[in-house]
Structure formats: C-alpha cells, structure tokens
C-alpha positions as CSV (number, residue, x, y, z in Angstrom):
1,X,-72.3,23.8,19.4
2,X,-72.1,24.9,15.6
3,X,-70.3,22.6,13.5
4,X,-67.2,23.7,11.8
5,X,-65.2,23.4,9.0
6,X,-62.2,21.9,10.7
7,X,-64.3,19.5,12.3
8,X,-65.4,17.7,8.9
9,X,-61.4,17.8,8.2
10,X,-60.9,15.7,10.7
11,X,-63.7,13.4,10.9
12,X,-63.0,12.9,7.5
13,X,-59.5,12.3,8.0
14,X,-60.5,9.7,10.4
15,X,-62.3,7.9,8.2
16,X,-59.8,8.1,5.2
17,X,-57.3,6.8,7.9
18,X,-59.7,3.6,8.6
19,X,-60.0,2.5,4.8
20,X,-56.6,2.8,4.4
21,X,-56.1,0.4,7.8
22,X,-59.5,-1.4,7.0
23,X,-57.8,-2.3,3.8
24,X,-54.9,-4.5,5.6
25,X,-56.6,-5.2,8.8
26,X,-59.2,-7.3,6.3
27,X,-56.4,-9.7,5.0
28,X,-55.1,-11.7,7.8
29,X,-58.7,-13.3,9.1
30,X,-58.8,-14.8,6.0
31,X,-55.2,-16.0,5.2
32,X,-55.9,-20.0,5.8
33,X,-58.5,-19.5,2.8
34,X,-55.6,-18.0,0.5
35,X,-53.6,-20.3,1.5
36,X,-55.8,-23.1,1.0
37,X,-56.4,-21.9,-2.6
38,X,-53.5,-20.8,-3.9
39,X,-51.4,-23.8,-2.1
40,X,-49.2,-21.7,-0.2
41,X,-47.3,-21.9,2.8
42,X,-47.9,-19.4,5.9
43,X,-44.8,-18.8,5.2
44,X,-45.1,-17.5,1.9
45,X,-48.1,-15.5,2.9
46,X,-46.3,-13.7,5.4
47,X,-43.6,-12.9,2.9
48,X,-46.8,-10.9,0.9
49,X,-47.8,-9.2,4.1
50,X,-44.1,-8.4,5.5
51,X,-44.0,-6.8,2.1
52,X,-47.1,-4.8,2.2
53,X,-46.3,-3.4,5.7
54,X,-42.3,-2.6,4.5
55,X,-44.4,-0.5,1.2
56,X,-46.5,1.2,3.2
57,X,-43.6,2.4,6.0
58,X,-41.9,3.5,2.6
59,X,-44.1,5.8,1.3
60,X,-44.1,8.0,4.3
61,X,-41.5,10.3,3.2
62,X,-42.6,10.8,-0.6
63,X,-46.3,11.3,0.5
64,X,-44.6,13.9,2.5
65,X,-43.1,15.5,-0.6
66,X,-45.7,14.9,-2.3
67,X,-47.8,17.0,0.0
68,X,-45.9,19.7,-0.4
69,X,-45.8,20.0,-4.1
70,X,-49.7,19.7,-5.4
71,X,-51.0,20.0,-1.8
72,X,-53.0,17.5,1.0
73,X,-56.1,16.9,-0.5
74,X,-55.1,15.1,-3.6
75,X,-52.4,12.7,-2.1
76,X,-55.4,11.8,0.3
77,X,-57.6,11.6,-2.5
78,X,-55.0,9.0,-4.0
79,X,-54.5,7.2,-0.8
80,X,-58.2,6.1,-0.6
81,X,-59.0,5.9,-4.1
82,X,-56.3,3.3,-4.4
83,X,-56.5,1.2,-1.3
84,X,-60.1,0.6,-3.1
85,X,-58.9,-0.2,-5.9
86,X,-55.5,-2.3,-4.8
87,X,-58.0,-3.8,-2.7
88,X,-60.5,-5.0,-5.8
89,X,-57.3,-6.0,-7.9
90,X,-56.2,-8.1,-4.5
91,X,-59.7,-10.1,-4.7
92,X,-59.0,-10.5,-8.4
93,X,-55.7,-12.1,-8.2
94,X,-55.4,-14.8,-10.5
95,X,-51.8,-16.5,-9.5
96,X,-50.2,-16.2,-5.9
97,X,-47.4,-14.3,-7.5
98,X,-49.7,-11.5,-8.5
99,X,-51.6,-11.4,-5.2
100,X,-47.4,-10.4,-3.6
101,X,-47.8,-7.7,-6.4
102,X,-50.8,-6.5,-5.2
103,X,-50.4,-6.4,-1.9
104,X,-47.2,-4.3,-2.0
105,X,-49.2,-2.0,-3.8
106,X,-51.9,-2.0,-0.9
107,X,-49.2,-1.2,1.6
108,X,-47.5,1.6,-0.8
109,X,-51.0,3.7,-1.6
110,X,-52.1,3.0,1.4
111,X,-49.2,4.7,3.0
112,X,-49.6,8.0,1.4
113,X,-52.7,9.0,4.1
114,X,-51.4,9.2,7.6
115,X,-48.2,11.7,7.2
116,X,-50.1,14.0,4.3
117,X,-53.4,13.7,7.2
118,X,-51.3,15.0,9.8
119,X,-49.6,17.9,8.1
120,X,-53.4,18.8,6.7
121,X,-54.9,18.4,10.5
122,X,-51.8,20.8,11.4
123,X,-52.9,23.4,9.3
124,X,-56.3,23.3,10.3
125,X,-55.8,22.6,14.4
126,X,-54.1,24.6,17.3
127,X,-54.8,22.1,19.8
128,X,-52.8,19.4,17.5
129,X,-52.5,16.4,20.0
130,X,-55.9,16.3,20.1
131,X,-56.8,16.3,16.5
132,X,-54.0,13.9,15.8
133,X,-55.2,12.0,18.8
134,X,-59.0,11.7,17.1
135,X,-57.7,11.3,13.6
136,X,-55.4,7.8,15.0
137,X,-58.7,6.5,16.4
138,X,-59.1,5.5,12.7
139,X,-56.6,2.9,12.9
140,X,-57.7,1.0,15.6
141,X,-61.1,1.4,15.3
142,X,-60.6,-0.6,11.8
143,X,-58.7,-3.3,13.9
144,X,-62.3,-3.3,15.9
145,X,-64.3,-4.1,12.8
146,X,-62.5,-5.1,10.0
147,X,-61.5,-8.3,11.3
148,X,-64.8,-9.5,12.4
149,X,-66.1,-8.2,8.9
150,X,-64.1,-10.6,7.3
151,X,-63.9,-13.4,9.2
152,X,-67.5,-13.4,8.9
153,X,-67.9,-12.5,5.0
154,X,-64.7,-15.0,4.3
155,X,-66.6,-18.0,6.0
156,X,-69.4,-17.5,4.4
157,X,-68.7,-16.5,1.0
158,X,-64.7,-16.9,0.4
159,X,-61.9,-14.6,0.9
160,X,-62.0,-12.9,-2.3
161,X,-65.6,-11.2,-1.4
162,X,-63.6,-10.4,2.4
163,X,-60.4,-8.9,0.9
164,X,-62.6,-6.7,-1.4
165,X,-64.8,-5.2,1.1
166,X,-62.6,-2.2,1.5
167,X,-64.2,-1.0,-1.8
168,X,-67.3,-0.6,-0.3
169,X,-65.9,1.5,2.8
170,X,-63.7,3.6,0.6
171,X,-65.8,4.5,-2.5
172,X,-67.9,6.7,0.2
173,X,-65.1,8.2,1.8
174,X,-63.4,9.1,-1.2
175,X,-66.5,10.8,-2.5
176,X,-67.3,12.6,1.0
177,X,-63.0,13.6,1.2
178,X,-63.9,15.1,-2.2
179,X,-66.7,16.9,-1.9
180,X,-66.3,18.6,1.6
181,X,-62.6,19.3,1.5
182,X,-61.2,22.4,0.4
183,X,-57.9,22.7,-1.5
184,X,-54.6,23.8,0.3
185,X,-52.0,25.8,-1.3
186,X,-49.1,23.9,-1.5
187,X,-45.9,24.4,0.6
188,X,-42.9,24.2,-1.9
189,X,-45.3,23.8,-5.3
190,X,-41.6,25.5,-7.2
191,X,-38.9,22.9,-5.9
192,X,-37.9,20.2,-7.6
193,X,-38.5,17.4,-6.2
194,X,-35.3,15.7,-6.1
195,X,-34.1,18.0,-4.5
196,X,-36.1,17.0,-1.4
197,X,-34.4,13.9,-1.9
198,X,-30.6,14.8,-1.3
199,X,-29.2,12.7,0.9
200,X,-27.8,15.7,2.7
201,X,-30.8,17.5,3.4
202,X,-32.3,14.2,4.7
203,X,-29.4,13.9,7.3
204,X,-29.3,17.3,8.3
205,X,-33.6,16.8,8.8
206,X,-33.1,13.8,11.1
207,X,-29.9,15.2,12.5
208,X,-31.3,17.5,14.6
209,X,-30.9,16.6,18.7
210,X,-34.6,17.1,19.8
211,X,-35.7,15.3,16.6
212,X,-33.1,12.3,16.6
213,X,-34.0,12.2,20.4
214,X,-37.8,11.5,19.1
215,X,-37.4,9.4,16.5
216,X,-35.1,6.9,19.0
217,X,-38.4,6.4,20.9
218,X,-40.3,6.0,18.6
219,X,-38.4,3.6,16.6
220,X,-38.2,1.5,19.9
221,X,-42.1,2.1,20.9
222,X,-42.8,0.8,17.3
223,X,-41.0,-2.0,17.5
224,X,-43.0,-3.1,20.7
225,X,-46.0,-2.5,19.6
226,X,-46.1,-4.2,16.4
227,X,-44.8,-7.3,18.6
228,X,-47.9,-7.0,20.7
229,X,-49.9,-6.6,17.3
230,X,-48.6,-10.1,16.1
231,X,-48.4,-11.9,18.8
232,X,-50.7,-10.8,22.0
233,X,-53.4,-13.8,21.0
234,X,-50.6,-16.4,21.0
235,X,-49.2,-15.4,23.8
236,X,-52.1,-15.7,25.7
237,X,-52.9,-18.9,23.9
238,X,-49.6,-20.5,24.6
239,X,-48.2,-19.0,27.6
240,X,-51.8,-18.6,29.7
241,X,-54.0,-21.7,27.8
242,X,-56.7,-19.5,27.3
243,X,-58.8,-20.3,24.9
244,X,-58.6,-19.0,21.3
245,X,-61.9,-17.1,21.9
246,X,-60.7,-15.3,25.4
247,X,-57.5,-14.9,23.7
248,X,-59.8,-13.2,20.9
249,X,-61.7,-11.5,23.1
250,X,-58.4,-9.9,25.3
251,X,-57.6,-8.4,21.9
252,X,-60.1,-6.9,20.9
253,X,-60.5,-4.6,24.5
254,X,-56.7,-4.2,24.0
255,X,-58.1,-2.2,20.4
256,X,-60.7,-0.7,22.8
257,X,-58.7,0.7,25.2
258,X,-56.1,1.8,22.3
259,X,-58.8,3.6,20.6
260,X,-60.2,5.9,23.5
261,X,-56.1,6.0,24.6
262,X,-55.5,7.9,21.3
263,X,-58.0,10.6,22.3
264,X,-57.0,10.8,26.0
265,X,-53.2,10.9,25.4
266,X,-53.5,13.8,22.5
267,X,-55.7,15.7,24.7
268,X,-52.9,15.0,27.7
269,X,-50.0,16.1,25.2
270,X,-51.7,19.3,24.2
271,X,-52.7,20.7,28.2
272,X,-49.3,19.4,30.2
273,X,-46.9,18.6,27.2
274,X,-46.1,15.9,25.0
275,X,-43.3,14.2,27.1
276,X,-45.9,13.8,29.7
277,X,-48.0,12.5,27.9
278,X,-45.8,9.9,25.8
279,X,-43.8,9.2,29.2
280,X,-47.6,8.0,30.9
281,X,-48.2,5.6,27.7
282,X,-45.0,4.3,28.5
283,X,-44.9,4.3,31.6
284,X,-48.8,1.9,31.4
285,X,-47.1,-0.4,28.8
286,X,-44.3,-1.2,30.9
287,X,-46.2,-2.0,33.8
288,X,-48.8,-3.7,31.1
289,X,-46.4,-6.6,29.4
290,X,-44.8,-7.2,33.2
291,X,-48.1,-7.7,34.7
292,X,-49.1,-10.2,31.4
293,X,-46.3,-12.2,32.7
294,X,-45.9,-12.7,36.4
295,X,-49.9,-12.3,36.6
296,X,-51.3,-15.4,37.6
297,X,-55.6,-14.4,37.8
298,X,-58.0,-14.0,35.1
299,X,-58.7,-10.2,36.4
300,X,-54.7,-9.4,37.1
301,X,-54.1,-10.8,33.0
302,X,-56.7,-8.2,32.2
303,X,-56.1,-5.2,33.9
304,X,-52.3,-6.3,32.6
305,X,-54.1,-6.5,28.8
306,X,-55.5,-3.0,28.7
307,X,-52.7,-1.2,29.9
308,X,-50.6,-2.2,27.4
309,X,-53.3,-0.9,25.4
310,X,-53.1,2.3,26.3
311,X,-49.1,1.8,26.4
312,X,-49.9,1.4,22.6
313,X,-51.6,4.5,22.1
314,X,-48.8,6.9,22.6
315,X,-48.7,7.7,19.1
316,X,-51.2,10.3,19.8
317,X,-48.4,12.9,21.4
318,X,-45.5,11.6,20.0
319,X,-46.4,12.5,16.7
320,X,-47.0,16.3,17.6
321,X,-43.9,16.3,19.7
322,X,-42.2,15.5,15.6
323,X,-44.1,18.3,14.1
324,X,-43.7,20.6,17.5
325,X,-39.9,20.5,15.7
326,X,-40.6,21.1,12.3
327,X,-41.1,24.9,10.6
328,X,-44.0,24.7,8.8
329,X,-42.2,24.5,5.3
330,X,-40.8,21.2,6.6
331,X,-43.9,19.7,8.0
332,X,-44.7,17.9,4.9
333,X,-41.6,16.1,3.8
334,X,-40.3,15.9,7.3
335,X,-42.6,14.2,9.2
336,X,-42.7,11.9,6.4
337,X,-39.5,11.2,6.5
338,X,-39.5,10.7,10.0
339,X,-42.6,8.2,10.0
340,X,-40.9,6.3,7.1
341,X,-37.7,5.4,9.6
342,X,-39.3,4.8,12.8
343,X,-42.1,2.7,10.6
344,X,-40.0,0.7,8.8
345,X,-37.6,0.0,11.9
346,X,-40.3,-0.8,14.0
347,X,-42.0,-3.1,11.3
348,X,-38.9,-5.7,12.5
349,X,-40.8,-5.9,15.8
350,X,-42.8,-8.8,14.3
351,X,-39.9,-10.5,13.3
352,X,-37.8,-9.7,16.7
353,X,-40.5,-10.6,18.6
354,X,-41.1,-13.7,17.1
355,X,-37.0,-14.6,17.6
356,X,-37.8,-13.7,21.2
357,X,-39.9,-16.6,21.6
358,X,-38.6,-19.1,19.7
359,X,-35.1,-18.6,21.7
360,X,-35.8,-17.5,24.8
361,X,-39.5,-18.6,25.6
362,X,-42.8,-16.4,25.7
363,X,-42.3,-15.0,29.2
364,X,-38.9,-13.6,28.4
365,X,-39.6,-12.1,24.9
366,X,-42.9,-9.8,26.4
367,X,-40.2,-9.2,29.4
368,X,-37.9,-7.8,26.9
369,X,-40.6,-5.5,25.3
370,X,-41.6,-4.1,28.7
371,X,-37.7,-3.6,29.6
372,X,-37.7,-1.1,26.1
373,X,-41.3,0.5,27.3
374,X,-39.2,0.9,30.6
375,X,-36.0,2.0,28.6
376,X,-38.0,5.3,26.5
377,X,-39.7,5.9,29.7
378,X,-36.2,6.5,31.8
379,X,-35.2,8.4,28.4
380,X,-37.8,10.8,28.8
381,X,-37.7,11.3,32.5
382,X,-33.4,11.8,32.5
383,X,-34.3,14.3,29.5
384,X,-36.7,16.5,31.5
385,X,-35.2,15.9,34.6
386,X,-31.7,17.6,34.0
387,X,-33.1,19.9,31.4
388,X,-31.3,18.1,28.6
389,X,-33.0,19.7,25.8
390,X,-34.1,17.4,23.1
C-alpha cells in the first residue's frame, strides 16, 4: 500500500500526543526523590501535580481558539516545543516553589495538542473514529514506557535526569511535526478573539441537547477513569494483598489493553456508530470494576483488570460523537471547549475517588465507579431505545 500524506498526519500526531503525555507520565515514578530533596510532603507534591492536570484541562478551549485563528500546525508546534522545554526548566528547578510553577506550565502547554490534533485529524480523515482512535494510542502508550523510563533513569542517576527526558523524545518530534506537516488555512483567522470568549456564545455551544447529552457522559466516564488511573495499584495492593509488583504488573496490561481499545473502539464507532461503540466501553468497564471486587481468583481479578481497560478506552468514539455535532467552523474552539469541562470535571475523580475509600472502604468506592459506568451505559441505551435524539 502507498503511503499517504494523511497517514504521516496522524502518526505524527500520535507521537506529538505521547511527548505531551510522556512529559507528565515521567513525574510521578520519581516523586519520593523530589520529595526527598526538596523536603516536601506527598502532600505538597500532589498539590503541584493536581495543578498541572487542572492547567492542562484549561487550555482545551483556548488551544481550540487558538486553532482557529493562525491554524493547527503551529499550536501543535507550541505544544511540543514547550512540554520540552517546561520539561528542562522542571529538572532545573532550583526551590520547590518554582518546581509548582513549572509544572502548571507543563500541564498548560501541554494541553494545547490533543483538541488542536483532533480538529487537524478531522480535516484530514473521513473515517474519524478511527484516526482519533490511533492518534489516542499516544497517551497510553506513554503510560507503557514513560514510567519504566524513569523509574529506571531516576534510580540510577536522580530525578532531575528522569523529569528531563521528555526533551529528548520531543526535540525529534517537533522537528519531524515541522518538516512533514503542511500548513492549514485557518478557520476564523478575521475574529477577534474575545469574541470567542463571550460567555453567551459558550452557553449557547454547550447548550445544545445532543451536545450537553455528550458532555454528561463524558464528564462522568472521566471521572472514573482518572479514579482507576490513581488508584488501580492500591487497590489491588490493599484490597487483594498482591504484591506491589503484580499490582505493577495488572497495570501495566490495563495500559495494554487501553491502548489496542483505542483502535478497536474508533474503528467500532466509525462502521456501526458512535453510541455503540461508547455504550460497549461502558458496558466492559462496568462489568470490569464489579468483577475487581466480588472476584476472588487470580485469573477472575484479571480478566476483571483488562476490561476495565478497555472500559477506559472509550474516548476513541466519544470524542467523534462531539465533533459529529459541531459545523466545521466550530470544530476548533468547540471541541475545545468541550474537552476543557468534561477534563477539568473529571480531573476531581482522583480526589472523589480517594474520599470513596477513605469513608466507605475500597470495595465500595470501585462499586460506585462501576454503578456510573452502569449509569452512562443505561443513558445511552434509554437514548437510542425511544429515539430520544441527543
């Protein structure tokens, strides 16, 4: 088969996608070092990282706008080129203080890739689920590697060295996103752009049943999965005494099955329809985080492990099923928009999730995360079974 143009857009959106999820992913092997030598709590580190995650779900919506004002290609350009260098200037902090600085600016450059990527792979795709489907692989594919990287180069040689390393994935990719992408014509290059900011206009943008419908799900599905993201491992530590390597080990198929779930589910959404596709995801992560609790075996705790991996991958449609709504001058600034609420809402998931267990025990807090996987999955089946139009 000849290789195409569009194909080196999106392989080379999936690899701006892992720096800019590289870049955070490298950070928390190595937080008992910065810790250690800067004298902070865990605490106070999480403060830093809650931060960084908040800054990066906030600069959804002005990448968006962004996008549609100079074009893709530059806003990408800045995304990577600046998770590099946030990423040096992290390694370099001098004071704890400064590190919190830097962090938030990882999280708010590195934000600026994934709605701008998307709008760019919806120009260049018909079959969008599955090119949003293989760009996402990005993200958890850097949860496969980044980690280990880390942990390996922090043990031996400090976290400073570890934190940096995104440098020496992104230089490359920024070079490559460069050299082998062509310009778009911007959308709305005449508006000003505070006038994309109206607080009207925003409303009226999220406002919209089918949309307001999609965003509810996704908010929720968010939410869950960033409580599996934080706290699968010590749920398995805790509630199932495996050890911390098993636990390790449980985690990292949950990334594998998440990664080749992002293909499968795009591909799904784009032959027999998003809510299909979306519903399924659900559907698996339900069953997923019940089986992780009433399953008693080795094998039952695993099967239970990689389906709510691929419960986790539903991302891959749902995200088409936004832009499936939007008219292509609103691509840009509203799917932005969009992934700045349901990130930021979801990004309490960690914190929820962590309340969960504290009051109410582990078994009850992953019950309650597969009662909202159960929750959007009755959503989507009442929706298509009485023809209810969002």
């Amino acid at each position: 088969m000849r290789w195409q143009y569009r194909t080196t857009v999106l392989v080379l959106c999936l690899l701006a996608f892992f720096v800019t999820y590289f870049a955070r992913m490298a950070i928390s092997p190595v937080i008992p070092f910065i810790a250690g030598d800067f004298g902070v709590s865990n605490t106070q580190i999480g403060f830093a990282l809650s931060g960084m995650w908040l800054a990066y779900g906030l600069s959804q919506f002005p990448s968006g706008v962004l996008g549609d004002r100079y074009g893709e290609k530059p806003v990408i350009l800045v995304a990577v080129g600046g998770t590099a260098i946030a990423s040096l200037l992290l390694a370099f902090a001098p004071a704890f203080p400064v590190f919190v600085i830097f962090a938030i600016l990882l999280g708010l450059v590195a934000g600026l890739h994934y709605a701008v990527a998307t709008t760019l792979l919806s120009r260049t795709y018909d079959e969008l689920g599955r090119a949003v489907g293989i760009h996402s692989i990005g993200g958890p594919l850097a949860g496969l590697v980044a980690p280990v990287a880390a942990a390996w180069v922090g043990t031996r040689y400090g976290w400073r060295p570890a934190v940096a390393l995104a440098l020496g994935v992104g230089i490359p990719v920024f070079a490559l996103f460069a050299w082998r992408v062509r310009p778009t014509e911007p959308r709305r290059p005449g508006q000003p752009m505070r006038e994309r900011f109206e607080l009207s206009a925003l409303y009226d943008l999220v406002s919209r049943p089918p949309i307001a419908f999609t965003l509810a799900i996704a908010m929720l599905g968010t939410f869950i999965v960033q409580g599996m993201l934080t706290f699968l491992p010590t749920f398995l530590i805790d509630y199932h005494s495996y050890s911390a390597t098993l636990a390790g080990t449980a985690f990292s198929a949950f990334f594998v099955v998440r990664t080749v779930g992002q293909f499968l589910l795009g591909e799904l959404s784009d032959r027999y329809g998003r809510d299909l596709a979306i519903g399924a995801a659900m559907l698996a992560g339900a069953i997923g985080l019940f089986g992780m609790v009433v399953g008693t075996g080795l094998a039952a705790v695993g099967v239970a492990v990689l389906l709510a991996g691929l419960g986790s991958s539903f991302f891959a449609a749902l995200d088409p099923r936004f832009l499936d709504q939007f008219g292509d001058t609103e691509r840009g600034a509203g799917f932005g928009l969009v992934r700045t609420v349901y990130t930021v809402v979801g990004s309490a998931g960690s914190v929820g999730m962590g309340l969960f267990a504290d009051l109410l025990g582990w078994a009850t807090a992953f019950l309650i995360l597969a009662g909202l996987f159960s929750l959007t999955f009755l959503a989507l089946v009442t929706n298509w079974t009485f023809d209810l139009g969002y």
